[in-house]
C-alpha positions as CSV (number, residue, x, y, z in Angstrom):
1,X,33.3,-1.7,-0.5
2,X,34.4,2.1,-1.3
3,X,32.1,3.7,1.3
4,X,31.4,2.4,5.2
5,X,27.9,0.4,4.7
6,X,25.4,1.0,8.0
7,X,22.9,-2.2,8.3
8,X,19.6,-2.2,10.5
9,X,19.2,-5.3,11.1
10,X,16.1,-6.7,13.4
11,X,16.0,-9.8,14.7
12,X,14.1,-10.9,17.8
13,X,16.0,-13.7,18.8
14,X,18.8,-12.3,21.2
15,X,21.3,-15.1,21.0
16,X,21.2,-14.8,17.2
17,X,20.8,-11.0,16.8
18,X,23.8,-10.6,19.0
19,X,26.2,-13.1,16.7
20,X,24.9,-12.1,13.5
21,X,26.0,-7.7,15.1
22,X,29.0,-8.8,15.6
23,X,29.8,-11.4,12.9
24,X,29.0,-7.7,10.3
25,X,31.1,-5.6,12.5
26,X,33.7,-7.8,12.2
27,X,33.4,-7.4,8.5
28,X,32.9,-4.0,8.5
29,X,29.4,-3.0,8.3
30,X,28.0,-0.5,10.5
31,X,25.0,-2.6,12.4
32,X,21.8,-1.2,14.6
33,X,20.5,-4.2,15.8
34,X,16.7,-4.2,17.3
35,X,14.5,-7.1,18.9
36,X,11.4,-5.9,17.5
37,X,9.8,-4.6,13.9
38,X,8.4,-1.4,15.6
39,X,11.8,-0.6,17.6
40,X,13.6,-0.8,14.1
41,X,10.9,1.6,12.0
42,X,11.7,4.0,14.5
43,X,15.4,3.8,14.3
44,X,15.3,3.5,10.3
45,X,13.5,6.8,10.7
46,X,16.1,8.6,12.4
47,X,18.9,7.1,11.1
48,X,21.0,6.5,8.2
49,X,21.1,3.0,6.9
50,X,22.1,1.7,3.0
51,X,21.0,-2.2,3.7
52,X,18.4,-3.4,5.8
53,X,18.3,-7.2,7.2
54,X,14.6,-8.5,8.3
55,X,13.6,-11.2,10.5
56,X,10.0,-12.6,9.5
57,X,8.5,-13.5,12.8
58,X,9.0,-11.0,15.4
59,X,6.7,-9.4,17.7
60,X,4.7,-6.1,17.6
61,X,5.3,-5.7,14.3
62,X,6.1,-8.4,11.8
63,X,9.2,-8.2,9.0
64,X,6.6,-7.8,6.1
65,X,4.8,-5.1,7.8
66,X,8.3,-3.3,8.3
67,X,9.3,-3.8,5.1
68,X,6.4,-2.7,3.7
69,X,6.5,1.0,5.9
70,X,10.4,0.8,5.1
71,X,9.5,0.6,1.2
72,X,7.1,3.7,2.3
73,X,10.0,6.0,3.2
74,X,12.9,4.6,1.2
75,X,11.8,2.6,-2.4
76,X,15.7,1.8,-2.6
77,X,17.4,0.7,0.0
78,X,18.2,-3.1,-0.3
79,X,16.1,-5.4,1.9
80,X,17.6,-8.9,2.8
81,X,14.6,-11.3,4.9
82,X,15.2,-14.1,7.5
83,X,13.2,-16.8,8.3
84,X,12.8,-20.2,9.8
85,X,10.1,-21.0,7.3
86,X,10.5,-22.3,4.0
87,X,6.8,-22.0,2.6
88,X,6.9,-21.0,-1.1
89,X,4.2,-18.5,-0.1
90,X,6.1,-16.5,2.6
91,X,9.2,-16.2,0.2
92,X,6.7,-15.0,-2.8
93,X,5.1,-12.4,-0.1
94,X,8.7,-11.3,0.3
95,X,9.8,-10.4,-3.2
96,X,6.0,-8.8,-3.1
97,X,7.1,-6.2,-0.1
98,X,10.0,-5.6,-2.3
99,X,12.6,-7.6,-0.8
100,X,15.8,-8.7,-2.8
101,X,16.5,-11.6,-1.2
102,X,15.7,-14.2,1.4
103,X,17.4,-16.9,3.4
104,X,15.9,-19.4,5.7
105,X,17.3,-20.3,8.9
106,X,19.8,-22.3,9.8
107,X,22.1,-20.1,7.4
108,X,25.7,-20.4,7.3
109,X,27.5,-16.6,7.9
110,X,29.2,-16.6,5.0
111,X,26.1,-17.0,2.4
112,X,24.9,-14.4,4.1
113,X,27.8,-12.3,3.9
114,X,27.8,-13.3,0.0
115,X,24.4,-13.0,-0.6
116,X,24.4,-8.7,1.3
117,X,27.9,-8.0,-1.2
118,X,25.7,-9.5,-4.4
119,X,22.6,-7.8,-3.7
120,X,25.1,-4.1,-2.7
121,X,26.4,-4.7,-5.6
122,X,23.4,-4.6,-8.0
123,X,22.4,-1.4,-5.8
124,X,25.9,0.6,-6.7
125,X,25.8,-0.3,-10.1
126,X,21.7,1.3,-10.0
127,X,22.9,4.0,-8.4
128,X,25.8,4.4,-10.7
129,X,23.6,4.6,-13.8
130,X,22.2,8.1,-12.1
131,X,25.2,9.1,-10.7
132,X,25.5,13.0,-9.5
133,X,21.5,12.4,-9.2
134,X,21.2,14.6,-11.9
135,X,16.6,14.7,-12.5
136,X,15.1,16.2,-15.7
137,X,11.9,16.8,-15.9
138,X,9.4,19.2,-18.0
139,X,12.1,22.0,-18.6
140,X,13.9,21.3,-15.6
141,X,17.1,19.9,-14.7
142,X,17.3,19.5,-10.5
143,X,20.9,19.0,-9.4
144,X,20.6,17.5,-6.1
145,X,24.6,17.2,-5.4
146,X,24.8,21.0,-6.3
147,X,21.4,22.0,-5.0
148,X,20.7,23.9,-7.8
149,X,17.3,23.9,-9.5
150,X,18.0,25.2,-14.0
151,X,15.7,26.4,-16.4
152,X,17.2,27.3,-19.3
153,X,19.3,30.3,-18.0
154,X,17.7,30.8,-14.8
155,X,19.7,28.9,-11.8
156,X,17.8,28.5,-8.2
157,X,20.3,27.6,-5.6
158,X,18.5,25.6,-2.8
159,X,18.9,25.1,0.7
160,X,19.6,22.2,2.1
161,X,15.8,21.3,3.3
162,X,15.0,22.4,0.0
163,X,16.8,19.9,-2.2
164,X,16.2,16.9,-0.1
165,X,12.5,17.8,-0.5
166,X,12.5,17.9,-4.2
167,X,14.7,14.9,-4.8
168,X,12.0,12.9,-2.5
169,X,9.4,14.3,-5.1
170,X,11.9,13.4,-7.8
171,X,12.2,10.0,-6.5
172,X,8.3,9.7,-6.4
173,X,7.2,11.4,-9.8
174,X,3.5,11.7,-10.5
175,X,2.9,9.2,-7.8
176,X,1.3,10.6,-4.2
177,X,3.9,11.0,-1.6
178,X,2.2,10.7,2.2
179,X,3.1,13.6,3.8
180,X,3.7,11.8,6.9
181,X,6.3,9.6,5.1
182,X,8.1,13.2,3.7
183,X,8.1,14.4,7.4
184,X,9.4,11.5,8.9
185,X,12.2,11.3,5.8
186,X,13.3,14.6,6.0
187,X,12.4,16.0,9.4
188,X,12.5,12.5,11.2
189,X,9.3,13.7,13.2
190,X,6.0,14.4,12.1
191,X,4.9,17.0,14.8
192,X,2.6,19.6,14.6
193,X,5.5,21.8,13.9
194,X,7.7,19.9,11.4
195,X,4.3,20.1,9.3
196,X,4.0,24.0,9.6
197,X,7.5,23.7,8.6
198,X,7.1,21.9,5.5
199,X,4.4,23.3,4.4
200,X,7.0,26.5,4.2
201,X,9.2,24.8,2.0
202,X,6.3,23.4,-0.4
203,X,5.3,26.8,-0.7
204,X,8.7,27.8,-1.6
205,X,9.4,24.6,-4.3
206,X,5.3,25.7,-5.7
207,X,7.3,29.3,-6.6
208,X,10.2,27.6,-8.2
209,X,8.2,25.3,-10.5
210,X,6.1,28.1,-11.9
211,X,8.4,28.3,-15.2
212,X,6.7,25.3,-16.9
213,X,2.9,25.0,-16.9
214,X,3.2,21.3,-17.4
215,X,4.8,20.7,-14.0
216,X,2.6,21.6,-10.6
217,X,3.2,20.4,-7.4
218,X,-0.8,19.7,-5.8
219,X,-1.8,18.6,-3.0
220,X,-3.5,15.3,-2.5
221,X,-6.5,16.2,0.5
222,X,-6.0,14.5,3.5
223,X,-3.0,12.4,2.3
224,X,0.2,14.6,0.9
225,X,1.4,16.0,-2.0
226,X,2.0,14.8,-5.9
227,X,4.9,16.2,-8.1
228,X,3.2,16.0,-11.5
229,X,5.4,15.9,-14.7
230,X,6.6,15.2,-17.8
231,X,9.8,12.6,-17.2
232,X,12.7,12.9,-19.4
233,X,15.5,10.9,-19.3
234,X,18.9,11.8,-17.7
Protein backbone atom coordinates (compact mmCIF):
# COMPACT_ATOMS: atom_id res chain seq x y z
CA UNK A 1 0.00 0.00 0.00
CA UNK A 2 1.26 3.53 -1.28
CA UNK A 3 0.37 5.42 1.93
CA UNK A 4 1.11 4.11 5.83
CA UNK A 5 -2.54 2.72 6.86
CA UNK A 6 -3.39 3.54 10.85
CA UNK A 7 -5.98 0.78 12.24
CA UNK A 8 -8.09 1.16 15.52
CA UNK A 9 -8.73 -1.87 16.33
CA UNK A 10 -10.76 -2.81 19.75
CA UNK A 11 -10.83 -5.88 21.09
CA UNK A 12 -11.47 -6.75 24.72
CA UNK A 13 -9.74 -9.92 24.95
CA UNK A 14 -6.08 -8.90 26.01
CA UNK A 15 -4.25 -12.07 24.90
CA UNK A 16 -5.87 -11.68 21.44
CA UNK A 17 -5.75 -7.81 21.15
CA UNK A 18 -2.17 -8.00 21.94
CA UNK A 19 -1.24 -10.73 19.00
CA UNK A 20 -3.58 -9.41 16.51
CA UNK A 21 -1.28 -5.34 17.37
CA UNK A 22 1.43 -6.86 16.68
CA UNK A 23 0.79 -9.45 14.01
CA UNK A 24 -0.52 -5.66 11.80
CA UNK A 25 2.66 -3.93 12.92
CA UNK A 26 4.53 -6.50 11.64
CA UNK A 27 2.87 -5.91 8.41
CA UNK A 28 2.90 -2.48 8.52
CA UNK A 29 -0.21 -0.95 9.65
CA UNK A 30 -0.28 1.64 12.20
CA UNK A 31 -2.55 -0.02 15.17
CA UNK A 32 -4.29 1.78 18.39
CA UNK A 33 -5.51 -1.02 20.08
CA UNK A 34 -8.37 -0.50 22.95
CA UNK A 35 -10.13 -3.15 25.42
CA UNK A 36 -13.28 -1.47 25.28
CA UNK A 37 -15.96 0.20 22.57
CA UNK A 38 -16.11 3.53 24.66
CA UNK A 39 -12.09 3.75 25.05
CA UNK A 40 -11.87 3.40 21.15
CA UNK A 41 -14.80 6.18 20.22
CA UNK A 42 -12.77 8.37 22.14
CA UNK A 43 -9.53 7.67 20.47
CA UNK A 44 -11.20 7.50 16.87
CA UNK A 45 -12.26 10.97 17.84
CA UNK A 46 -9.01 12.29 18.28
CA UNK A 47 -7.17 10.45 15.98
CA UNK A 48 -6.51 9.64 12.55
CA UNK A 49 -7.47 6.21 11.45
CA UNK A 50 -8.25 4.88 7.52
CA UNK A 51 -9.55 1.17 8.69
CA UNK A 52 -11.19 0.30 11.75
CA UNK A 53 -11.32 -3.47 13.18
CA UNK A 54 -14.44 -4.29 15.71
CA UNK A 55 -14.89 -6.77 18.21
CA UNK A 56 -18.73 -7.61 18.73
CA UNK A 57 -18.88 -8.42 22.42
CA UNK A 58 -17.02 -6.05 24.50
CA UNK A 59 -17.98 -4.20 27.49
CA UNK A 60 -19.32 -0.65 28.10
CA UNK A 61 -20.09 -0.26 24.84
CA UNK A 62 -20.73 -3.01 22.26
CA UNK A 63 -19.00 -3.21 18.44
CA UNK A 64 -22.45 -2.36 16.82
CA UNK A 65 -22.96 0.54 19.02
CA UNK A 66 -19.35 1.82 18.05
CA UNK A 67 -19.78 1.22 14.74
CA UNK A 68 -22.89 2.80 14.53
CA UNK A 69 -21.37 6.38 16.38
CA UNK A 70 -18.16 5.65 14.09
CA UNK A 71 -20.56 5.67 10.85
CA UNK A 72 -21.86 9.07 12.79
CA UNK A 73 -18.53 10.86 12.34
CA UNK A 74 -16.90 9.17 9.39
CA UNK A 75 -19.64 7.48 6.60
CA UNK A 76 -16.23 6.03 4.93
CA UNK A 77 -13.87 4.67 6.66
CA UNK A 78 -13.81 0.75 6.18
CA UNK A 79 -15.20 -1.27 9.18
CA UNK A 80 -13.95 -4.98 9.51
CA UNK A 81 -16.19 -6.94 12.72
CA UNK A 82 -14.97 -9.84 14.95
CA UNK A 83 -16.89 -12.30 16.55
CA UNK A 84 -17.15 -15.58 18.15
CA UNK A 85 -20.77 -15.95 16.99
CA UNK A 86 -21.81 -17.20 13.88
CA UNK A 87 -25.72 -16.28 14.01
CA UNK A 88 -26.97 -15.19 10.61
CA UNK A 89 -28.62 -12.37 12.51
CA UNK A 90 -25.57 -10.78 14.09
CA UNK A 91 -23.67 -10.83 10.66
CA UNK A 92 -26.95 -9.20 8.91
CA UNK A 93 -26.96 -6.47 11.95
CA UNK A 94 -23.38 -5.93 10.78
CA UNK A 95 -23.63 -5.12 7.09
CA UNK A 96 -26.74 -2.97 8.67
CA UNK A 97 -24.20 -0.67 10.88
CA UNK A 98 -22.37 -0.40 7.70
CA UNK A 99 -19.69 -2.80 8.15
CA UNK A 100 -17.73 -4.31 5.07
CA UNK A 101 -16.90 -7.33 6.30
CA UNK A 102 -16.99 -9.90 9.14
CA UNK A 103 -15.06 -12.79 10.45
CA UNK A 104 -15.87 -15.12 13.20
CA UNK A 105 -13.49 -16.29 15.60
CA UNK A 106 -11.13 -18.65 15.45
CA UNK A 107 -9.67 -16.80 12.28
CA UNK A 108 -6.49 -17.57 10.82
CA UNK A 109 -4.11 -14.13 10.53
CA UNK A 110 -3.67 -14.31 7.14
CA UNK A 111 -7.52 -14.15 6.04
CA UNK A 112 -7.63 -11.53 8.00
CA UNK A 113 -4.81 -9.79 6.55
CA UNK A 114 -6.52 -10.73 3.00
CA UNK A 115 -9.78 -9.89 3.79
CA UNK A 116 -8.33 -5.73 5.40
CA UNK A 117 -6.10 -5.48 1.70
CA UNK A 118 -9.59 -6.57 -0.34
CA UNK A 119 -11.83 -4.37 1.52
CA UNK A 120 -8.66 -1.18 1.32
CA UNK A 121 -8.67 -1.90 -1.88
CA UNK A 122 -12.39 -1.23 -2.83
CA UNK A 123 -11.94 1.96 -0.55
CA UNK A 124 -8.82 3.52 -2.89
CA UNK A 125 -10.44 2.66 -5.93
CA UNK A 126 -13.82 4.88 -4.26
CA UNK A 127 -11.74 7.29 -3.37
CA UNK A 128 -9.97 7.41 -6.57
CA UNK A 129 -13.17 7.97 -8.61
CA UNK A 130 -13.26 11.61 -6.57
CA UNK A 131 -9.84 12.09 -6.51
CA UNK A 132 -8.43 15.90 -5.67
CA UNK A 133 -12.11 15.85 -3.80
CA UNK A 134 -13.15 18.16 -6.27
CA UNK A 135 -17.51 18.96 -5.01
CA UNK A 136 -19.91 20.77 -7.33
CA UNK A 137 -22.85 21.80 -6.31
CA UNK A 138 -25.53 24.60 -7.38
CA UNK A 139 -22.94 26.96 -9.04
CA UNK A 140 -20.24 25.93 -6.92
CA UNK A 141 -17.16 24.06 -7.33
CA UNK A 142 -15.42 23.57 -3.60
CA UNK A 143 -11.78 22.47 -4.00
CA UNK A 144 -10.97 20.93 -0.77
CA UNK A 145 -7.07 20.09 -1.76
CA UNK A 146 -6.72 23.80 -2.78
CA UNK A 147 -9.15 25.23 -0.19
CA UNK A 148 -10.63 27.31 -2.61
CA UNK A 149 -14.35 27.88 -2.86
CA UNK A 150 -15.29 29.14 -7.27
CA UNK A 151 -18.13 30.71 -8.57
CA UNK A 152 -17.86 31.50 -11.88
CA UNK A 153 -14.97 34.12 -11.62
CA UNK A 154 -15.06 34.72 -8.12
CA UNK A 155 -12.36 32.48 -6.06
CA UNK A 156 -12.74 32.29 -1.98
CA UNK A 157 -9.52 30.99 -0.55
CA UNK A 158 -10.35 29.15 2.76
CA UNK A 159 -8.62 28.57 5.86
CA UNK A 160 -7.89 25.57 6.92
CA UNK A 161 -11.03 25.13 9.59
CA UNK A 162 -12.86 26.50 6.86
CA UNK A 163 -12.48 23.77 4.25
CA UNK A 164 -12.62 20.81 6.52
CA UNK A 165 -16.00 22.32 7.53
CA UNK A 166 -17.44 22.50 4.14
CA UNK A 167 -16.18 19.18 2.83
CA UNK A 168 -17.95 17.60 6.11
CA UNK A 169 -21.18 19.43 4.67
CA UNK A 170 -20.13 18.25 1.22
CA UNK A 171 -19.83 14.76 2.42
CA UNK A 172 -23.35 15.09 4.05
CA UNK A 173 -25.43 16.95 1.34
CA UNK A 174 -29.07 17.89 2.14
CA UNK A 175 -28.81 15.44 4.94
CA UNK A 176 -28.69 16.93 8.82
CA UNK A 177 -25.27 16.85 10.22
CA UNK A 178 -25.33 16.69 14.35
CA UNK A 179 -23.41 19.42 15.41
CA UNK A 180 -21.91 17.42 18.05
CA UNK A 181 -20.61 14.92 15.47
CA UNK A 182 -19.04 18.27 13.34
CA UNK A 183 -17.33 19.35 16.63
CA UNK A 184 -16.03 16.32 17.60
CA UNK A 185 -14.69 15.72 13.71
CA UNK A 186 -13.23 18.84 13.28
CA UNK A 187 -12.39 20.24 16.76
CA UNK A 188 -12.10 16.77 18.47
CA UNK A 189 -14.03 18.37 21.50
CA UNK A 190 -17.39 19.56 21.85
CA UNK A 191 -16.91 22.23 24.62
CA UNK A 192 -18.73 25.14 25.27
CA UNK A 193 -16.09 26.89 23.38
CA UNK A 194 -15.31 24.81 20.29
CA UNK A 195 -19.24 25.52 19.69
CA UNK A 196 -18.78 29.40 19.98
CA UNK A 197 -16.11 28.60 17.68
CA UNK A 198 -17.95 26.99 15.03
CA UNK A 199 -20.55 28.82 15.09
CA UNK A 200 -17.84 31.60 13.68
CA UNK A 201 -17.01 29.65 10.93
CA UNK A 202 -20.76 28.72 9.89
CA UNK A 203 -21.26 32.26 9.91
CA UNK A 204 -18.39 32.80 7.72
CA UNK A 205 -19.34 29.55 5.08
CA UNK A 206 -23.43 31.34 5.36
CA UNK A 207 -21.49 34.60 3.61
CA UNK A 208 -19.71 32.51 1.00
CA UNK A 209 -22.81 30.61 -0.14
CA UNK A 210 -24.86 33.76 -0.73
CA UNK A 211 -24.01 33.63 -4.73
CA UNK A 212 -26.69 31.03 -5.50
CA UNK A 213 -30.21 31.25 -3.98
CA UNK A 214 -30.66 27.60 -4.37
CA UNK A 215 -27.91 26.69 -1.88
CA UNK A 216 -28.47 27.74 2.06
CA UNK A 217 -26.85 26.41 4.79
CA UNK A 218 -29.87 26.25 7.85
CA UNK A 219 -29.87 25.31 10.90
CA UNK A 220 -31.64 22.26 12.17
CA UNK A 221 -33.02 23.49 16.07
CA UNK A 222 -31.63 21.60 18.69
CA UNK A 223 -29.68 19.14 16.45
CA UNK A 224 -27.06 20.91 13.85
CA UNK A 225 -26.91 22.23 10.64
CA UNK A 226 -28.06 21.01 6.84
CA UNK A 227 -26.19 22.05 3.62
CA UNK A 228 -29.05 22.17 1.18
CA UNK A 229 -28.32 21.83 -2.57
CA UNK A 230 -28.60 21.06 -5.86
CA UNK A 231 -25.87 18.00 -6.49
CA UNK A 232 -24.06 17.94 -9.68
CA UNK A 233 -21.75 15.54 -10.67
CA UNK A 234 -17.88 15.92 -10.58
Amino acid sequence: MDKKVNVLLAEDDKNLGSILKSYLEAKGFETTLCENGKIALDAFKKGEFNFCILDVMMPVMDGFTLAREIRKLDKKIPLLFLTAKAMQDDKIQGFEMGGDDYLTKPFSMEELLLRMKAILRRSEANIKKHENFIYKFGKYTFDYDHQILSIGKKHEKLTSKEAELLRLFCDNMNEVLDRTVALNKIWKDDSYFNARSMDVYITKLRKFLVEDPNVELINVHGVGFKLVAPEKNS
